[in-house]
C-alpha positions in Angstrom: 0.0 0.0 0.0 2.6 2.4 0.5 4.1 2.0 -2.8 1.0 2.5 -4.4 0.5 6.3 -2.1 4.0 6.8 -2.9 2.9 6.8 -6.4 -0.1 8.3 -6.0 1.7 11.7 -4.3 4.0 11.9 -7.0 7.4 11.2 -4.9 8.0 8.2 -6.1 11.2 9.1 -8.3 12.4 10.2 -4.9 11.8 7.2 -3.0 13.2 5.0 -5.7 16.6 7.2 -6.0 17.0 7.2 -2.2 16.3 3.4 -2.6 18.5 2.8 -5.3 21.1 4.9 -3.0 21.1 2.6 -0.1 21.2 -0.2 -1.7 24.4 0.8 -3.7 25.8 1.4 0.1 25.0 -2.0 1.3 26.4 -3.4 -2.0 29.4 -1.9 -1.7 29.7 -2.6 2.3 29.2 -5.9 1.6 31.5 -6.3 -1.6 34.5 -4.4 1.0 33.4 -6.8 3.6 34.4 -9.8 1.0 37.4 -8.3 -0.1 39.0 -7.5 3.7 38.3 -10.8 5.1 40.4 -12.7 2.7 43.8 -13.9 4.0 45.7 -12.6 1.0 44.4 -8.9 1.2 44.6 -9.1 4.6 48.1 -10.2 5.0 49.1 -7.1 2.1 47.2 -4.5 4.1 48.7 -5.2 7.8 51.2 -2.6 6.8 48.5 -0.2 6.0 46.8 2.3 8.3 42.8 1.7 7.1 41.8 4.5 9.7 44.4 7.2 7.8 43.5 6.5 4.6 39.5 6.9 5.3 40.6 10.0 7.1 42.1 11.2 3.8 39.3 10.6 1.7 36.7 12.5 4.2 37.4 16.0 2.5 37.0 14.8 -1.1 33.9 12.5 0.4 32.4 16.1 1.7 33.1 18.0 -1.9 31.4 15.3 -3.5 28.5 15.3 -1.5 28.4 19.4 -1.9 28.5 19.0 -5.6 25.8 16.8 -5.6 23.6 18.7 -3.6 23.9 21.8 -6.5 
């Protein structure tokens, strides 16, 4: 039923591209999830500081999400 009022208001692009959105997110948590818990990746990335890296990428993260917003 609430697909079908969705529809009916009109805001149903919205709710699909916020779907769409989340279920990228789980996609790709679950794809990084795969990746890191292999013994091979894990054993090349015990010299690498995961925390500093994401800290890195949290300006260009914020730029992105500004330029989408426009």
């Amino acid at each position: 039923m609430e697909i079908l009022r969705a529809a009916d208001n009109g805001d149903s692009e919205e709710s699909r591209n916020t779907l769409m959105m989340f279920g990228g997110l789980a996609l790709m948590t679950l794809g990084a999830g795969l990746i890191l818990t292999s013994p091979i990746v894990r054993k090349y990335l015990g010299g690498f500081d995961v925390g500093k890296l994401l800290q890195a990428a949290g300006p260009d993260f914020e730029r992105y999400m500004k330029l989408k917003s426009m």
